[in-house]
C-alpha positions as CSV (number, residue, x, y, z in Angstrom):
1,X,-80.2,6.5,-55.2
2,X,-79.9,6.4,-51.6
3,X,-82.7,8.0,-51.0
4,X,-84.5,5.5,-52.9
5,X,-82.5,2.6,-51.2
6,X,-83.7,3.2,-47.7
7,X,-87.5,4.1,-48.9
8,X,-87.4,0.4,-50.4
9,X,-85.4,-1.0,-46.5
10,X,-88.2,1.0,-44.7
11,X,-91.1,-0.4,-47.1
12,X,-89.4,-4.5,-46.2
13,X,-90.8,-3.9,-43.1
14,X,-93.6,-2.0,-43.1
15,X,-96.0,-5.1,-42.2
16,X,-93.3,-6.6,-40.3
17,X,-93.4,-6.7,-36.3
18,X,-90.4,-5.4,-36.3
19,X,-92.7,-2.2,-36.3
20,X,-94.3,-2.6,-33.5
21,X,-91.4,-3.2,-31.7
22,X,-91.2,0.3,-31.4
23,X,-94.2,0.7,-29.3
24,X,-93.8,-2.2,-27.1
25,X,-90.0,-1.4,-26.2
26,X,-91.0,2.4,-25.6
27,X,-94.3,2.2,-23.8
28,X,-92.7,-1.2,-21.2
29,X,-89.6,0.9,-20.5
30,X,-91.8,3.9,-19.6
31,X,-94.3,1.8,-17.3
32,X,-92.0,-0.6,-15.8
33,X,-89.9,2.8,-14.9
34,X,-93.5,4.3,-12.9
35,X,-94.6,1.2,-11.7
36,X,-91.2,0.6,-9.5
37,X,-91.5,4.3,-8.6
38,X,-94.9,4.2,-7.9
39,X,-94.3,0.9,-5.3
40,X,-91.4,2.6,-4.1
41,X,-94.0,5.5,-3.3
42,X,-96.3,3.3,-1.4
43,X,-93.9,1.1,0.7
44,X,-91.0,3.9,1.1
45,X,-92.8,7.1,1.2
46,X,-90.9,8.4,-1.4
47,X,-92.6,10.6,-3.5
48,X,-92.1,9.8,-7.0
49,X,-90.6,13.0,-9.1
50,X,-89.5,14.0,-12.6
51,X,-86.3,13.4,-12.1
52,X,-86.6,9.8,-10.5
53,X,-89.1,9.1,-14.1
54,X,-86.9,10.2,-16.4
55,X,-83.8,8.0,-14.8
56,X,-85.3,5.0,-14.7
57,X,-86.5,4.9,-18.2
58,X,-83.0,5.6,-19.4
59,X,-81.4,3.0,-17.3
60,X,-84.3,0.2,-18.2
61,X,-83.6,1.4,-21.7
62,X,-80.1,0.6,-21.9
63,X,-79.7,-2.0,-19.5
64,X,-83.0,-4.3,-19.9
65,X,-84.4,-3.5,-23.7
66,X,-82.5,-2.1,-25.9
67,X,-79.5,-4.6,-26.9
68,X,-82.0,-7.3,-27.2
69,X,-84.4,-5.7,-29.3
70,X,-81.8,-4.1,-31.7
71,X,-80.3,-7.3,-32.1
72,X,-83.1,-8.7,-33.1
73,X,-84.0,-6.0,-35.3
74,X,-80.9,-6.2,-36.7
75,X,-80.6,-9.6,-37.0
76,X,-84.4,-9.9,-39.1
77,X,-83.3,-7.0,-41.5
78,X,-80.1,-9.1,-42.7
79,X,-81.4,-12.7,-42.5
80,X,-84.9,-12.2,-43.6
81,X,-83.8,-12.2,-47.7
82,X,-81.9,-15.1,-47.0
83,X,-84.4,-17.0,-45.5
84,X,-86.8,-16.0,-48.5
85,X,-84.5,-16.3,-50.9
86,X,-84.4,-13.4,-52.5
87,X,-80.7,-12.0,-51.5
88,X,-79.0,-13.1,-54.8
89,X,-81.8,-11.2,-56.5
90,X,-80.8,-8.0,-54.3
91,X,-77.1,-8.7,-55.8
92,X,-78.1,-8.6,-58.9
93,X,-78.9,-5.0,-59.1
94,X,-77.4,-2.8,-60.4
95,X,-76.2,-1.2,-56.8
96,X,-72.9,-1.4,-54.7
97,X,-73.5,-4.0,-52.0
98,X,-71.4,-1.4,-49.7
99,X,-74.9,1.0,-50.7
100,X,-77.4,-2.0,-49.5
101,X,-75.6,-2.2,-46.6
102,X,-75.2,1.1,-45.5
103,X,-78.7,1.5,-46.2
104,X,-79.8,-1.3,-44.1
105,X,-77.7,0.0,-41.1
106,X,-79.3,3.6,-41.6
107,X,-83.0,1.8,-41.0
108,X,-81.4,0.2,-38.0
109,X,-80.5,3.9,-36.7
110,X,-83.8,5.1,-37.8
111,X,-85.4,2.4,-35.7
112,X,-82.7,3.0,-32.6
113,X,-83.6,6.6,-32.4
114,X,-87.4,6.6,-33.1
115,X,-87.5,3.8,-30.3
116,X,-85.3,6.5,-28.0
117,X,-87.2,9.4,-28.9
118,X,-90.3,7.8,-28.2
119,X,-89.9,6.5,-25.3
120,X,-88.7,9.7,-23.8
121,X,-92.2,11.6,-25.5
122,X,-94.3,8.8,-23.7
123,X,-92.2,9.3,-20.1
124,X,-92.9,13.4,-20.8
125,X,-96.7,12.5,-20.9
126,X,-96.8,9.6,-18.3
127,X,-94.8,12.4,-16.0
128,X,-97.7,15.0,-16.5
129,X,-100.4,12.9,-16.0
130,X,-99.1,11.2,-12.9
131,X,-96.2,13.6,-11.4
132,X,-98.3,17.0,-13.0
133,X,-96.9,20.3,-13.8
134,X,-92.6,20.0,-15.1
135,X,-90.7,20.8,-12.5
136,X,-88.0,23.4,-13.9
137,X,-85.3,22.4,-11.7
138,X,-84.9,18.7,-13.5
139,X,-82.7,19.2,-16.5
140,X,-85.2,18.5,-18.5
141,X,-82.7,18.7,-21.5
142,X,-79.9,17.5,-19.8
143,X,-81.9,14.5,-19.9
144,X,-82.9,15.2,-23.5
145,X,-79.4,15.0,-24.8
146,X,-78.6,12.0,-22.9
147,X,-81.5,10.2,-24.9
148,X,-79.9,11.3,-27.8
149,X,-76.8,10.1,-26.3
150,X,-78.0,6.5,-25.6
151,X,-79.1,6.0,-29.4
152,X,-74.9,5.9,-30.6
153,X,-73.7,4.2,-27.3
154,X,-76.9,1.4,-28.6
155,X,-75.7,1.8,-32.1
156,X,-71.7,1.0,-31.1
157,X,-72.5,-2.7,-30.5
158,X,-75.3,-3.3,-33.8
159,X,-72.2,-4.0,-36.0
160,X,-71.7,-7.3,-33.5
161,X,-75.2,-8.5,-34.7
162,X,-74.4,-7.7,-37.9
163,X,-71.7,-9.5,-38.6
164,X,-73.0,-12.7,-36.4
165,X,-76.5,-11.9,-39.2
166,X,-74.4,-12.1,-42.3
167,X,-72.1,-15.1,-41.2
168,X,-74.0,-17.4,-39.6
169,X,-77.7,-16.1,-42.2
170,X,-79.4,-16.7,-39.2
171,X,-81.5,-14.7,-36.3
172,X,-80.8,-17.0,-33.4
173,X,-76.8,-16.6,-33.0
174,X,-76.8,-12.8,-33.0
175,X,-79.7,-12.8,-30.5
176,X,-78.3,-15.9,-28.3
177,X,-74.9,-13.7,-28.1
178,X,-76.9,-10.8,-26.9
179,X,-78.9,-12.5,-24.3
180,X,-75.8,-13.9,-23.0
181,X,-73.9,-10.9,-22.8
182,X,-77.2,-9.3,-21.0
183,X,-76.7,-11.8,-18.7
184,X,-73.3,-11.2,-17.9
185,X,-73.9,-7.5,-17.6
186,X,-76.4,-8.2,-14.3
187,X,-73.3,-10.2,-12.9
188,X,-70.4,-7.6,-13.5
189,X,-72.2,-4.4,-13.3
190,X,-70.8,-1.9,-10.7
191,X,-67.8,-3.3,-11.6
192,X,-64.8,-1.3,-12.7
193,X,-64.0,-3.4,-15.5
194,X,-67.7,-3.1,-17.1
195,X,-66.9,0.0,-18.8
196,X,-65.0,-2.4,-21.2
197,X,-67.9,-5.3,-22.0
198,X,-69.7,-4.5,-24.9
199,X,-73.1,-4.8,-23.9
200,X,-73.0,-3.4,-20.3
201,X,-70.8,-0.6,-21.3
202,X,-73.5,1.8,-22.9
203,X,-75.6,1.5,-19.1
204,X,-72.4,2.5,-17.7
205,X,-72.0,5.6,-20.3
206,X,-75.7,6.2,-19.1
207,X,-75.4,5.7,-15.1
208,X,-72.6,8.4,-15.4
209,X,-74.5,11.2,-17.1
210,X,-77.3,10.8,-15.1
211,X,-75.4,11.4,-11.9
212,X,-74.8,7.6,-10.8
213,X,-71.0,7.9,-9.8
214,X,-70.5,5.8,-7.7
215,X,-67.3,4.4,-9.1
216,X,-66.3,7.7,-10.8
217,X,-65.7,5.8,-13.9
218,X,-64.2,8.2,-16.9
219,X,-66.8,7.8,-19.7
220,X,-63.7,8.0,-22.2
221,X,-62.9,4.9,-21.7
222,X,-66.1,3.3,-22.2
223,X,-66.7,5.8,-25.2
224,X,-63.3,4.8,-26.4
225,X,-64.0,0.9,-26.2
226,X,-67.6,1.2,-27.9
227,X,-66.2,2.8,-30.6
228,X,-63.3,0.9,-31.6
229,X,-66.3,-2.2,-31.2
230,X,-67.7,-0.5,-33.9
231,X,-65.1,-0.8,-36.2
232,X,-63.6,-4.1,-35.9
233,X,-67.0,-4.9,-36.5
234,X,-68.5,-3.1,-39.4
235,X,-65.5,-3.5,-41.5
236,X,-65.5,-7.3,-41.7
237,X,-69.2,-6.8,-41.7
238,X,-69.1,-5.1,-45.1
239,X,-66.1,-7.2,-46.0
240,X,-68.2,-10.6,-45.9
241,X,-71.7,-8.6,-47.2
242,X,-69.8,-7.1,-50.6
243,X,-68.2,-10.7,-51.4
244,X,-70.4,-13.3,-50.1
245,X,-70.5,-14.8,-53.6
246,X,-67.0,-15.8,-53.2
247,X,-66.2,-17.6,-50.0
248,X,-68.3,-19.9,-48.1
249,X,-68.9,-18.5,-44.5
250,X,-71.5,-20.3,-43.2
251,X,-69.3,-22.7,-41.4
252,X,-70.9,-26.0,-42.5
């Protein structure tokens, strides 16, 4: 059954541009991440490395693309039905709406990690083309595992989305929220109380692992925050998804 659930999630959006999302997210983190190097090179003199590659498409990762772009995904896997009004057909399966919607979140992590993984294939390639032969001092899987890292500290705050999805049926509040909080993050970053905003949090988990410590922040504490964010928001998540027959939560 589940098995069958997320092949049918997966095939919702196989002609969707939610697809190609992938690509775009992974191949603009990777260039955007060279190209600063690459004029850094040029005006500065510095020599760009493997090292310097592989930071900056973490850190444009989590700071620039990814809570946008999984909000949005997010957002288009649980309001699409309802805007083609087929959701109430989708209840009327025989199927736990607690299954639909764990299967729905497990595309969102499919999407998250393939994005992740991806990106940090594309910035292995770009590095031998550009850089040449890996350099076996870099922690190549140091930095491995902090990709792997990045794709739960992104998944902490999807639940927000979520819920904002499932409320409000609708892609623009989820997404507005997001942009907003972006916005604050490039105003309180470097800040010691950012380890505790949701969306600038996960950078902050990031900037520590990759040796940016310049406030010696303890990633417990962000780690702590993102994960209780998880779970204030997924339970009334599931809450409003299993028994949106019942109550009117749309707010009109």
């Amino acid at each position: 059954m589940w098995s069958e659930l997320l092949y049918i999630e997966i095939m919702k959006l196989k002609r969707s541009f939610i697809v190609w999302l992938i690509f775009v997210v992974a191949i603009t983190a990777v260039t955007l991440s060279y190209i600063s190097l690459h004029l850094n090179s040029v005006y500065n003199y510095i020599p760009v490395t493997w090292y310097e590659l592989l930071k900056g498409n973490l850190v444009y990762l989590n700071l620039l693309f990814a809570s946008p772009v999984f909000s949005l995904v997010t957002s288009y896997i649980f309001v699409r039905e309802y805007h083609d009004h087929v959701i109430y057909q989708l209840f009327s399966y025989p199927v736990s709406r607690v299954k639909i919607i764990v299967s729905k979140l497990l595309v969102i992590i499919l999407f998250i990690m393939v994005t992740m993984l991806l990106s940090f294939l594309l910035t292995m390639v770009l590095g031998s083309i550009v850089i040449g032969e890996y350099q076996s001092t870099v922690p190549i899987h140091g930095f491995f595992k902090i990709y792997v890292y990045s794709i739960f500290l992104q998944l902490s705050i999807v639940p927000i989305s979520m819920l904002l999805s499932i409320w409000k049926k609708s892609i623009v509040y989820p997404v507005s929220i997001t942009v907003v909080g972006l916005v604050i993050v490039f105003f309180i970053l470097g800040e010691s109380y950012d380890s505790y905003f949701p969306w600038s949090a996960p950078t902050r988990v990031v900037f520590e692992l990759i040796g940016t410590k310049a406030l010696n922040v303890d990633i417990v504490h962000p780690v702590i925050m993102l994960a209780t964010v998880f779970v204030v928001t997924l339970v009334p998540s599931i809450f409003l998804f299993r028994y949106l027959d019942n109550f009117d939560w749309t707010g009109k």
